[in-house]
MIZARO-633866 format. One line per 3 residues: number of its first residue (from 1); their letters; for each residue x, y, z of N, C-alpha, C, O. Coordinates in steps of 0.05 Angstrom, whole numbers. Layout:
N
NUM = A = X Y Z X Y Z X Y Z X Y Z ~ ...
//
This chain:
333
1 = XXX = 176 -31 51 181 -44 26 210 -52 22 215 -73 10 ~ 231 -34 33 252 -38 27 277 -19 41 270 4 48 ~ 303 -27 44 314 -11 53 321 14 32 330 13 10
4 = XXX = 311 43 51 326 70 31 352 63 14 374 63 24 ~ 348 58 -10 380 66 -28 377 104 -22 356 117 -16 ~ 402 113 -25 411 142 -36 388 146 -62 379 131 -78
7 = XXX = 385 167 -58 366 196 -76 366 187 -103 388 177 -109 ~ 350 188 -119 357 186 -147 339 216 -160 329 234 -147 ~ 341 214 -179 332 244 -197 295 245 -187 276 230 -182
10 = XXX = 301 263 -188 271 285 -175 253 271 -189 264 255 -204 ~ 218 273 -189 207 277 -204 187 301 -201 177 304 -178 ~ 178 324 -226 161 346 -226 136 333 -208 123 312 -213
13 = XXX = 134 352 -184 97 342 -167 75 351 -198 74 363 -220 ~ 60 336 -179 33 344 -193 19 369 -182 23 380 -161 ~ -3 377 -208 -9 408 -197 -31 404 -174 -45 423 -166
16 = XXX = -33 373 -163 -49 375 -139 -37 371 -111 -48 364 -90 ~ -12 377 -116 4 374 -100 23 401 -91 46 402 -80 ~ 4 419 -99 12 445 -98 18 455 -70 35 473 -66
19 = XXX = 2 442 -51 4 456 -28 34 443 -13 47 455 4 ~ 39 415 -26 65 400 -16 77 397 -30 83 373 -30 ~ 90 411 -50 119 413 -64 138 402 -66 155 407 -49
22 = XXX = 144 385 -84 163 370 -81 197 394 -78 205 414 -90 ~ 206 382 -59 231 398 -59 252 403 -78 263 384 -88 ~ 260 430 -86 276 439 -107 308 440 -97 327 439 -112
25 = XXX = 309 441 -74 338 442 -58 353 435 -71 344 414 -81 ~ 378 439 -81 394 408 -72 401 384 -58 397 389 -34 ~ 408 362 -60 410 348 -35 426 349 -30 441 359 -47
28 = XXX = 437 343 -6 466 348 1 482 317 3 465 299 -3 ~ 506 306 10 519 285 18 512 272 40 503 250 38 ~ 513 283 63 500 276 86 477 262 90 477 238 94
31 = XXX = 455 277 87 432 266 90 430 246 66 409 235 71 ~ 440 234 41 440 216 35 459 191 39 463 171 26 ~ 467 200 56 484 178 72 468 165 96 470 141 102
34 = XXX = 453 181 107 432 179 140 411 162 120 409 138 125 ~ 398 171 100 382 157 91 382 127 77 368 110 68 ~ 402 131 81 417 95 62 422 77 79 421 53 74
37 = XXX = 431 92 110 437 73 137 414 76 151 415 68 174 ~ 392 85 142 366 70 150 352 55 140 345 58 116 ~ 341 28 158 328 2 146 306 7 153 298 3 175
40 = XXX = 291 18 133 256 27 129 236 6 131 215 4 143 ~ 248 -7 117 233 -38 119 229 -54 142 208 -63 151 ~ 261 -57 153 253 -64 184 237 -52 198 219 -65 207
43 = XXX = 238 -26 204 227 -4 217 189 -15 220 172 -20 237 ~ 190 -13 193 148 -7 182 146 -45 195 129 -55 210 ~ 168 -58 183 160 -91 197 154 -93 221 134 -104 228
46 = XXX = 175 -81 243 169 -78 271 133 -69 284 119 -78 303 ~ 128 -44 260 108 -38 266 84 -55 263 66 -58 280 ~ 87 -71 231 62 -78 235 59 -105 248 39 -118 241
49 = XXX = 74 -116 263 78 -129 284 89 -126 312 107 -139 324 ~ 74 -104 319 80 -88 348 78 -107 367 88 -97 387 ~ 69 -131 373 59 -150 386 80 -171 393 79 -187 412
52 = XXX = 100 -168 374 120 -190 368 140 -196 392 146 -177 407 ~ 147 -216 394 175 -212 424 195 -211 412 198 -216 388 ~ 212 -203 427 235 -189 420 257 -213 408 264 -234 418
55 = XXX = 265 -201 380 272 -203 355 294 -230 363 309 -232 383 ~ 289 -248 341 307 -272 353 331 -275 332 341 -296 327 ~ 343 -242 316 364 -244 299 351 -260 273 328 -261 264
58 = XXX = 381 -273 263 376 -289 235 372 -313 240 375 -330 223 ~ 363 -318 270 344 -350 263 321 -354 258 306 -335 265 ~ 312 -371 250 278 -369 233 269 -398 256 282 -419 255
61 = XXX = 251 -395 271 234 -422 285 227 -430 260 230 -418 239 ~ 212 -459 266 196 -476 244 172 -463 237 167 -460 214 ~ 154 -454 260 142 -433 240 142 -418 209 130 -419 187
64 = XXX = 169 -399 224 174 -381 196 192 -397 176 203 -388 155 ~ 193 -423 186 220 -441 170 195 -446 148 198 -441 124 ~ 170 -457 160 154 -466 153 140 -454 125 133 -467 105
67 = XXX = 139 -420 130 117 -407 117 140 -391 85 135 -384 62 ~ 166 -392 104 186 -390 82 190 -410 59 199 -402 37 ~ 183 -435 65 182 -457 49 157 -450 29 160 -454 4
70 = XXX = 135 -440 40 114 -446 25 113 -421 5 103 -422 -17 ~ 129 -389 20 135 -372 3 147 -372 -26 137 -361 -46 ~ 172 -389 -25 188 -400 -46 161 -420 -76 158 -414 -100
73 = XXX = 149 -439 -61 133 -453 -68 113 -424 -87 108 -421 -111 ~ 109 -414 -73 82 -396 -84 95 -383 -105 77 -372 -118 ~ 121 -377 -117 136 -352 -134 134 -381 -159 121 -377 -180
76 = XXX = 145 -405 -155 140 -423 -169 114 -421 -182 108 -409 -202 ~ 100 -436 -166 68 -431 -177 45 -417 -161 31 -427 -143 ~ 45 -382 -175 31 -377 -161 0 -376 -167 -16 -363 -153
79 = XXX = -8 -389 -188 -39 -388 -200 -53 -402 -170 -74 -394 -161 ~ -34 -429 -156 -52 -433 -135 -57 -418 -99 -68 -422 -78 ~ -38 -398 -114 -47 -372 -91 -75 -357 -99 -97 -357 -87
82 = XXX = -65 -343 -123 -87 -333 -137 -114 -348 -137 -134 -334 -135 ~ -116 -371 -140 -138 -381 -139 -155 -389 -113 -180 -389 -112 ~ -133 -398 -89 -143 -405 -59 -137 -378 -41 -155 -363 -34
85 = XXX = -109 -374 -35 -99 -352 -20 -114 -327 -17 -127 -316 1 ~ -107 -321 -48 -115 -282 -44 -133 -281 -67 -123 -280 -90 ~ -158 -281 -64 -172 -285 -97 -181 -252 -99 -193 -238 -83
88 = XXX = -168 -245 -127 -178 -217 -133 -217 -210 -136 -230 -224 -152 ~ -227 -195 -125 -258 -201 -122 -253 -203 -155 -232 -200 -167 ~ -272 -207 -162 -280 -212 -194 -291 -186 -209 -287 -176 -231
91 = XXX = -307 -178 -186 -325 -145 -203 -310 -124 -197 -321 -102 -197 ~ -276 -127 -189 -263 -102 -184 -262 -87 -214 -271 -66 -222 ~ -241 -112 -227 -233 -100 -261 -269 -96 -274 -269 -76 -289
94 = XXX = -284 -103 -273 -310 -103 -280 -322 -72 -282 -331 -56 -298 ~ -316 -75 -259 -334 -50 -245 -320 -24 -249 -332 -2 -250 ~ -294 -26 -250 -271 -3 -248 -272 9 -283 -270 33 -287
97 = XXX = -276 -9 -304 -278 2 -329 -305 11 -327 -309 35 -327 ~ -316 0 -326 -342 15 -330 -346 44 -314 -354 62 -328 ~ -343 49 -295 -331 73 -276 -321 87 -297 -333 107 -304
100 = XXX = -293 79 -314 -273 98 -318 -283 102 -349 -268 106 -368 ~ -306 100 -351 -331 108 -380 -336 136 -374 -357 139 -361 ~ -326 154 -379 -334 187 -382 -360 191 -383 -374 201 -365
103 = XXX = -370 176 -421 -405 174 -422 -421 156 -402 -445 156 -406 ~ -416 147 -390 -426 133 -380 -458 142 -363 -454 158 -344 ~ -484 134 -366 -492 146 -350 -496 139 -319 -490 117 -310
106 = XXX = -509 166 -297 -501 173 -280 -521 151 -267 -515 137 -248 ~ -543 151 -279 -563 120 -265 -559 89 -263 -568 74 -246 ~ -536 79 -300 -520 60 -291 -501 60 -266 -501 41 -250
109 = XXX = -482 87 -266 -465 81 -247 -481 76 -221 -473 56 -209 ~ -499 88 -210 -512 89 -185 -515 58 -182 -503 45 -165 ~ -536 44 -206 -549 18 -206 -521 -2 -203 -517 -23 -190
112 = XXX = -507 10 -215 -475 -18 -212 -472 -18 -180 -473 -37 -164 ~ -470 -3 -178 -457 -3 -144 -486 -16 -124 -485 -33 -107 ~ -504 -5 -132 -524 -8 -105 -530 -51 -112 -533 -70 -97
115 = XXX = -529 -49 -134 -526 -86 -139 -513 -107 -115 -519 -129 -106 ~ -493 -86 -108 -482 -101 -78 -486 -81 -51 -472 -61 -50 ~ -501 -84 -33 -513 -84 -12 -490 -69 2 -489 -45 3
118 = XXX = -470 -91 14 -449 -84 28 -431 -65 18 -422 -48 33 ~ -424 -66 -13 -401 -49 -29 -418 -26 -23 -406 -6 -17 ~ -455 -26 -22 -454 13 -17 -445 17 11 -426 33 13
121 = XXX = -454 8 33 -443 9 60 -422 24 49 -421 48 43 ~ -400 -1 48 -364 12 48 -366 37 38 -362 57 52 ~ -373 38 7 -373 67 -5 -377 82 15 -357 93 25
124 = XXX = -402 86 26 -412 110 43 -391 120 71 -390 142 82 ~ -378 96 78 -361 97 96 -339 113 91 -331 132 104 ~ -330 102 67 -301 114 62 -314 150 54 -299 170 54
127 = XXX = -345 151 47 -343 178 38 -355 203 64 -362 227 64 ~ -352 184 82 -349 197 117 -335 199 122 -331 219 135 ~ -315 182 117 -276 180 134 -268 210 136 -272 227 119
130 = XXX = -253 213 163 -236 244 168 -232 243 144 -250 256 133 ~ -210 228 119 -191 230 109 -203 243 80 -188 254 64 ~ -239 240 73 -242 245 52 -271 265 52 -279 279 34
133 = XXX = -283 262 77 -303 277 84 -296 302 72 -271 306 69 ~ -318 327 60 -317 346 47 -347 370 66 -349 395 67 ~ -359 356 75 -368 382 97 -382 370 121 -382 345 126
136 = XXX = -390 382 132 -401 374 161 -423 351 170 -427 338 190 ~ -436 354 143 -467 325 142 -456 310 131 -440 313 112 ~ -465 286 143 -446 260 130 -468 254 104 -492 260 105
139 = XXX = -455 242 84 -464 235 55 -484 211 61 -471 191 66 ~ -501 207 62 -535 185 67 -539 173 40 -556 157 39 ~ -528 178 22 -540 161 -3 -513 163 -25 -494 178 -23
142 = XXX = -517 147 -42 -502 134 -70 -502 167 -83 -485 184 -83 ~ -525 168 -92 -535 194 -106 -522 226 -98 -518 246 -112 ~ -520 222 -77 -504 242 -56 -479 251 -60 -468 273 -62
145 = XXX = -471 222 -60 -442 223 -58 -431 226 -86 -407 229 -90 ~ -450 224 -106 -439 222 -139 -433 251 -151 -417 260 -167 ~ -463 267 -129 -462 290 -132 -434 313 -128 -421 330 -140
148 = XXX = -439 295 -92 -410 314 -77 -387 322 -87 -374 343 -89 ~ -380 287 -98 -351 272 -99 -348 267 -134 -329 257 -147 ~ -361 272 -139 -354 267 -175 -351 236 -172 -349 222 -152
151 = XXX = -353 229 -201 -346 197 -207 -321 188 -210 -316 165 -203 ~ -301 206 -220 -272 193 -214 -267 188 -179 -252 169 -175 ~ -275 202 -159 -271 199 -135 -289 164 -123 -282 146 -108
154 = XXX = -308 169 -134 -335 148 -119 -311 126 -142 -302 105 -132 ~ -306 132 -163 -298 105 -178 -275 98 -159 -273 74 -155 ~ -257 114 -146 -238 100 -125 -242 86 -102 -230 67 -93
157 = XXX = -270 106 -90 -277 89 -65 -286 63 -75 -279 44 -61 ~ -297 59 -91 -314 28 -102 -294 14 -106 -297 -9 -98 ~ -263 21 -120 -241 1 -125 -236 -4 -94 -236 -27 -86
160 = XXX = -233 16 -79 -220 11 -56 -238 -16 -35 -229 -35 -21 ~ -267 -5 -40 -281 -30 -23 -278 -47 -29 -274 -63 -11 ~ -276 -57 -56 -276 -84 -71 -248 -92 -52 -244 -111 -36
163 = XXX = -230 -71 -61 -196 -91 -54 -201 -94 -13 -188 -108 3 ~ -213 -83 -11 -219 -93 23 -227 -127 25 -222 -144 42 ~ -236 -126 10 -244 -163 19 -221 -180 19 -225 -201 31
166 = XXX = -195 -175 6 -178 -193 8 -169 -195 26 -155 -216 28 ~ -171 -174 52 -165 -163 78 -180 -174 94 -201 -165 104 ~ -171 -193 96 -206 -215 122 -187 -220 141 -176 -242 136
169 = XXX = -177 -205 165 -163 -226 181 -178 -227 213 -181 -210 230 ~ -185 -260 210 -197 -268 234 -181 -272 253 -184 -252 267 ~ -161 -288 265 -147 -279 288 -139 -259 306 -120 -245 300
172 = XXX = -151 -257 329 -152 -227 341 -118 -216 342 -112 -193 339 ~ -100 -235 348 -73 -229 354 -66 -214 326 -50 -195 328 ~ -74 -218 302 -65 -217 275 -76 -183 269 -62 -167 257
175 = XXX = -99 -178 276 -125 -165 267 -110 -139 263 -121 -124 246 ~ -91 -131 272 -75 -103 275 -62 -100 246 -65 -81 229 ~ -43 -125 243 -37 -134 215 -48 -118 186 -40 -103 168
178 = XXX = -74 -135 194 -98 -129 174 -104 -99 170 -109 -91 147 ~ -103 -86 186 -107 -62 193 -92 -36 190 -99 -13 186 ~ -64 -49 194 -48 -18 192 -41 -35 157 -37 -15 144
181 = XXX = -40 -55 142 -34 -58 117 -51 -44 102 -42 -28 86 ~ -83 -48 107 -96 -32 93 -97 -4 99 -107 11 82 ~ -88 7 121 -83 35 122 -61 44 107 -57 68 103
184 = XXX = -44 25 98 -8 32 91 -27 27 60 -18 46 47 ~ -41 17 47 -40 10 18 -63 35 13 -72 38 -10 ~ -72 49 30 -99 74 23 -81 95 21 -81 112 2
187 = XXX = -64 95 41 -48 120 41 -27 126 15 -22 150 8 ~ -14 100 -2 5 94 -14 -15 110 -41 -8 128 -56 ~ -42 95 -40 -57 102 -69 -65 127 -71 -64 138 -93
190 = XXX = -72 139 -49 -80 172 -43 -49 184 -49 -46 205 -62 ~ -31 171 -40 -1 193 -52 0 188 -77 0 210 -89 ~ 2 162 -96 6 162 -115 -9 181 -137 -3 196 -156
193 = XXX = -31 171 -125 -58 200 -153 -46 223 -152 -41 235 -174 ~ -38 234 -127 -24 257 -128 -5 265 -146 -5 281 -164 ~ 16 242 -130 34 249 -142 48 244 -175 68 251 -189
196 = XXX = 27 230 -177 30 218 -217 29 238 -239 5 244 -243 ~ 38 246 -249 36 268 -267 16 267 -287 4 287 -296 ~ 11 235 -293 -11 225 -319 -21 206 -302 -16 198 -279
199 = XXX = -41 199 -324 -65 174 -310 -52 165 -281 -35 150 -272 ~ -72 186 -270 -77 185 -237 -89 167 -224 -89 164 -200 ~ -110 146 -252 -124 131 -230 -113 101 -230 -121 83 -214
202 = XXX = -91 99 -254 -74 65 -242 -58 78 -224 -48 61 -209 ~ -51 100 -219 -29 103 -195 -38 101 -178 -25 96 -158 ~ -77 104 -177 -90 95 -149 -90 74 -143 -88 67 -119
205 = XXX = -92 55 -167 -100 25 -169 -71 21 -155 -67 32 -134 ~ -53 5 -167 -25 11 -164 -17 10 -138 -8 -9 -124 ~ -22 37 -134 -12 36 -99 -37 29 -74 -35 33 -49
208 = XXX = -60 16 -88 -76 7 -69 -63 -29 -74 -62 -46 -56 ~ -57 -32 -100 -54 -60 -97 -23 -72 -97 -19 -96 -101 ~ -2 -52 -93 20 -53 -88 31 -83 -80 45 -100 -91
211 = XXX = 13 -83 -46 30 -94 -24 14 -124 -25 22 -143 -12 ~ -2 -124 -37 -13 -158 -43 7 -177 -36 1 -193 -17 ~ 23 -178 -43 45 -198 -47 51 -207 -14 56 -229 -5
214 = XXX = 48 -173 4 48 -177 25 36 -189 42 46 -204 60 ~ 5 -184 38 -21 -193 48 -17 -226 41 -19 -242 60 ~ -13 -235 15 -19 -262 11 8 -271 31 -5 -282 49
217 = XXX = 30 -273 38 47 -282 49 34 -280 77 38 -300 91 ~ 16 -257 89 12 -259 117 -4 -290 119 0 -310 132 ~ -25 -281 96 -42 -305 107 -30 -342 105 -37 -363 115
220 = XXX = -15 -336 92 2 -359 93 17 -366 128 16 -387 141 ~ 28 -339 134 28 -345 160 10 -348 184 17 -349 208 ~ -19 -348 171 -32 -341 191 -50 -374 188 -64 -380 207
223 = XXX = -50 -392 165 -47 -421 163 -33 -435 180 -40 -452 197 ~ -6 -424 170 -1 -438 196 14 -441 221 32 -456 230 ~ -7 -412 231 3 -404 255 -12 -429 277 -3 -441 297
226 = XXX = -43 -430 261 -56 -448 274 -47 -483 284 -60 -499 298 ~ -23 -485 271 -11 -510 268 34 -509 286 54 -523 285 ~ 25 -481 299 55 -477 305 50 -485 337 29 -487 349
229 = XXX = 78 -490 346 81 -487 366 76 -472 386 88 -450 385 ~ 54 -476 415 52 -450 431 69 -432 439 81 -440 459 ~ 77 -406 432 87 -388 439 110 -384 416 128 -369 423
232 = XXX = 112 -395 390 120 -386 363 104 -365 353 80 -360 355 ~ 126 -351 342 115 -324 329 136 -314 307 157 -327 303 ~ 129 -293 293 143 -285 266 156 -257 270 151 -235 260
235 = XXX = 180 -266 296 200 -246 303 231 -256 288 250 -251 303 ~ 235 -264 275 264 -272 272 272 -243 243 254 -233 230 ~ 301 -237 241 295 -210 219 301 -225 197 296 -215 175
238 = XXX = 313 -255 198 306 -266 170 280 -270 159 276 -264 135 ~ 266 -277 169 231 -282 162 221 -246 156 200 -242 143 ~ 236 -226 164 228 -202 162 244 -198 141 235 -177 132
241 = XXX = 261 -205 127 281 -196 102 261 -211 84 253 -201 63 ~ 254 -236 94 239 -249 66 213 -240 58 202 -243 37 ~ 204 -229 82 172 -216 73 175 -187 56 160 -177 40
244 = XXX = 194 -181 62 191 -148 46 213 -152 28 224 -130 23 ~ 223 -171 17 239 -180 -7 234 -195 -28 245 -197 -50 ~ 203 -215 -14 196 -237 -33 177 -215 -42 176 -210 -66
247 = XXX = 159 -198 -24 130 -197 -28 127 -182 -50 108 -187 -64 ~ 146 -163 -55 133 -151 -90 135 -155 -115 128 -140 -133 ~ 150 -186 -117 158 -202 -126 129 -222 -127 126 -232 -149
250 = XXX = 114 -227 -113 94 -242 -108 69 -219 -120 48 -227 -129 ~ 75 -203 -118 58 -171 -118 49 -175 -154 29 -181 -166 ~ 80 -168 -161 79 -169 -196 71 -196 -206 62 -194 -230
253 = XXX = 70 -229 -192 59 -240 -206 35 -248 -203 24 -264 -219 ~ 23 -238 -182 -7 -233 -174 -15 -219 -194 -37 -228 -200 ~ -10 -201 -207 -17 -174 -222 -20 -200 -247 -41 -209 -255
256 = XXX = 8 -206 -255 1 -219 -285 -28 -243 -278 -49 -240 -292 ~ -27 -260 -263 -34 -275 -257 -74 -262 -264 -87 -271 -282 ~ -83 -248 -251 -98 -242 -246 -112 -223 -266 -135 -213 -265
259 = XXX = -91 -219 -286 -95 -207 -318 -106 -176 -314 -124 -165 -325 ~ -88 -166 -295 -92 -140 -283 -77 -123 -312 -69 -138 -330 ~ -74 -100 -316 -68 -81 -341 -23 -96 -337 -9 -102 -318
262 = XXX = -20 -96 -360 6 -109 -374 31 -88 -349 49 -96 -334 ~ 23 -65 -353 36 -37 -336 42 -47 -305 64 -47 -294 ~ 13 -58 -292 22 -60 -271 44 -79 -261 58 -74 -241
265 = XXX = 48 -111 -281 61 -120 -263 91 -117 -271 108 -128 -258 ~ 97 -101 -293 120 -93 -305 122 -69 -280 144 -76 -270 ~ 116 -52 -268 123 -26 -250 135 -47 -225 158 -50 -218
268 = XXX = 104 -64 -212 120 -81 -188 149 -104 -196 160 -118 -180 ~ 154 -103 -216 171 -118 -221 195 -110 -216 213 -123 -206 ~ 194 -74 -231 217 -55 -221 221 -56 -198 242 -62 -188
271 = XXX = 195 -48 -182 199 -48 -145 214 -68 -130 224 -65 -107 ~ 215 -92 -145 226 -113 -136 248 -116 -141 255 -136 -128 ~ 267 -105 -155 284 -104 -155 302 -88 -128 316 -71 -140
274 = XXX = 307 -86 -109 317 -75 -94 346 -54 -96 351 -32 -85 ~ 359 -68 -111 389 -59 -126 384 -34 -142 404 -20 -144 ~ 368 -26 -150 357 -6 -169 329 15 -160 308 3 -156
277 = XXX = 329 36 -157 320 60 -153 296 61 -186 303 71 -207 ~ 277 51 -181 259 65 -205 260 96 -212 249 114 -199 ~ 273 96 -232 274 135 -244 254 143 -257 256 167 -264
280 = XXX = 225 129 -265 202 143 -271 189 133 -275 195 109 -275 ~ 169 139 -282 142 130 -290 120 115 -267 134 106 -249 ~ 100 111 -263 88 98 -241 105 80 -222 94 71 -203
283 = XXX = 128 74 -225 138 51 -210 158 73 -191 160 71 -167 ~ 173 94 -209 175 113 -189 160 125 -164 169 127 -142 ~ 131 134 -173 109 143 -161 107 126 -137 111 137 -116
286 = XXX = 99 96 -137 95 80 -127 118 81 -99 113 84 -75 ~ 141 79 -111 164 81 -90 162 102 -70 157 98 -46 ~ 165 125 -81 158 149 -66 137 146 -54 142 147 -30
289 = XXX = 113 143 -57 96 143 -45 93 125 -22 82 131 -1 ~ 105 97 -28 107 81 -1 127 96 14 118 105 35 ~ 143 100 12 177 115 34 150 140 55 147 142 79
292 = XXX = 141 150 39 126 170 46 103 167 71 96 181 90 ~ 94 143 62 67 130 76 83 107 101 77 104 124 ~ 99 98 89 123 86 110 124 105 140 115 98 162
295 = XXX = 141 135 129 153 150 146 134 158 161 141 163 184 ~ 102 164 155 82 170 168 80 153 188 89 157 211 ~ 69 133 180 59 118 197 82 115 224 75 107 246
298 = XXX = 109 123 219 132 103 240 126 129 254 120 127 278 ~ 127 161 238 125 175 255 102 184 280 105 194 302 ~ 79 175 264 53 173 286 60 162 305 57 173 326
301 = XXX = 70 138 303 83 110 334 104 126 339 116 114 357 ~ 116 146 335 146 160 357 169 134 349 189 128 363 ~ 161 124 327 191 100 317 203 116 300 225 105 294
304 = XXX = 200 139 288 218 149 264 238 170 275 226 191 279 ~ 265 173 282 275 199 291 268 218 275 253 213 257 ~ 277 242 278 274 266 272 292 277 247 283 289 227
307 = XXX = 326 268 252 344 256 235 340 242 212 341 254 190 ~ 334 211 212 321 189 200 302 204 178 309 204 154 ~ 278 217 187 257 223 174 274 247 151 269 248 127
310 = XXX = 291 261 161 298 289 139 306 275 117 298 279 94 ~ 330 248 131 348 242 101 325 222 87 323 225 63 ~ 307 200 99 289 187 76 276 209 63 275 203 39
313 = XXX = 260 241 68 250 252 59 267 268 33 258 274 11 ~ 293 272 43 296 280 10 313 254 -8 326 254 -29 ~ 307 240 8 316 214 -19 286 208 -34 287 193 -53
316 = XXX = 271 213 -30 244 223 -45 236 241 -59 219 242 -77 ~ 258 264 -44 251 294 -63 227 311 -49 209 324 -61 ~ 230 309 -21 209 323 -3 222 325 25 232 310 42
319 = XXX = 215 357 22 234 368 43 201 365 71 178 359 69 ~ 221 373 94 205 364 122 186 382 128 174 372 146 ~ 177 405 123 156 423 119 133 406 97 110 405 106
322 = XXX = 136 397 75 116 388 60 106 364 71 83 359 73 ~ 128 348 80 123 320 91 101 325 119 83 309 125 ~ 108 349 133 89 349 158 60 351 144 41 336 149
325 = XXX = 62 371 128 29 381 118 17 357 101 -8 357 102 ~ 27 334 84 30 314 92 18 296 107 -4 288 102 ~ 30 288 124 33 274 151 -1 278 163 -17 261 170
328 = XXX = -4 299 162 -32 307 176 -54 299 163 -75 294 175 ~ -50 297 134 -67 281 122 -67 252 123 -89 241 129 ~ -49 238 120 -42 220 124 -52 204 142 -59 181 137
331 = XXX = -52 218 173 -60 211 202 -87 206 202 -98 189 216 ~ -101 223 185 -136 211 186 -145 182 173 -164 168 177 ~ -123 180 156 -134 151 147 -140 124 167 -149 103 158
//
């Protein structure tokens, strides 16, 4: 998302976050110095373009000259992203209030979901995944899983399937793309619930729909990749400064655009600011939680040192013992 600034003030974990503690330490000088001279952003960019040839500095080919042009264009007007690019499914906000109905009964909720065919598939999937599975027989039915998993849980997997469709990427070279983003935006929303002190479930929303800004810029490059030059590609680190500088910027006006809750696109708006450290409230959460889901993932690929990882971890306020136990969760997604 961005390069580490230095530490800002703690925030209290949540009490489901008991087993990973946010760190009480002090921080020291040092390690917020290591953490400020690491470029996190570059780092997670490298990754999710592992495929890329080797980095062509601050020149941009016509390609990325290309998709940079159309980036600028889209912050202008972005209703015609929203409407062609990245269309929010329609029955997410639909479906997600009605979910987040306490009274609600337990035969509507079943009947909302089974209405789409495919959305139960996904559900059932995600309620197999290492990352959320709860015993040894995998969950076979809607009903099952309402039982197992309570309705605030099934109400996440259902947001989560829905926001999967914006994630269509057909190009096999790209397909990895598609893949570790939506693993980076599950992991971001699973930290955020955590770690939110109050209403846990826009911090799910939130940090599942963070990185949009991101996704719609890919597919922009992936338009027109089909129209580039043989053997152009999106290695230059200017085209990498503008993707993780424009995109949450694109993020927050997707949010307004799309008449998502007033909250969210005021939090990504903070995120977008780079100059400034969010000091609380979900946009805090949000931050931390990507640095967090960042550091995982670089450290799964053996890209994160050992160094690197201590000082981003307490510019978060999480010492390297919590971050491993952590980490292990993390790795099943």
């Amino acid at each position: 998302m961005r390069k580490s600034p230095a530490p800002a003030s703690q925030s209290t974990p949540s009490p489901q976050l008991a087993q990973t503690p946010i760190a009480k330490a002090p921080i020291t000088k040092a390690p917020e110095q290591k953490a400020a001279e690491v470029d996190l952003s570059a780092l997670f960019y490298g990754l999710l373009f592992s495929q890329q040839a080797e980095s062509a500095g601050g020149t941009a080919n016509n390609l990325e000259r290309k998709v940079m042009g159309e980036i600028e264009a889209a912050l202008s007007s972005v209703k015609c992203i929203a409407d062609t690019t990245l269309k929010l499914p329609s029955k997410i906000i639909e479906l997600d209030k009605k979910l987040a109905n306490e009274d609600i009964d337990t035969k509507e909720v079943l009947a909302l979901i089974e209405q789409d065919p495919l959305l139960s598939v996904e559900v059932l999937k995600l309620c197999n995944s290492p990352a959320f599975r709860r015993s040894d027989s995998d969950i076979t039915n809607l009903q099952q899983a309402l039982v197992q998993l309570g309705r605030v849980q099934l109400r996440r997997f259902v947001t989560a399937s829905l926001s999967r469709e914006m994630i269509d990427i057909k190009p096999i070279y790209f397909r990895r793309f598609g893949a570790e983003i939506w693993r980076h935006s599950m992991q971001v929303a699973f930290l955020a619930s955590e770690l939110a002190e109050e209403d846990n479930e826009s911090a799910f929303l939130l940090g599942l729909l963070h990185d949009v800004g991101k996704i719609a810029i890919f597919k922009l490059l992936i338009d027109a990749f089909h129209q580039a030059e043989p053997g152009e590609q999106p290695r230059s680190l200017l085209f990498s400064q503008v993707m993780t500088t424009k995109s949450l910027t694109l993020s927050a006006l997707l949010a307004r655009e799309w008449q998502l809750p007033i909250s969210f696109a005021k939090n990504l708006a903070l995120l977008a600011n780079t100059n400034n450290v969010p000091q609380q409230g979900l946009a805090r959460v949000i931050w931390q939680a990507n640095i967090i889901s960042e550091c995982s993932m670089l450290r799964q690929a053996n890209k994160l040192s050992g160094e690197a990882l201590e000082g981003l971890m307490q510019s978060v306020g999480l010492d390297t013992d919590a971050f491993e136990q952590l980490h292990q969760k993390l790795i099943e997604f």
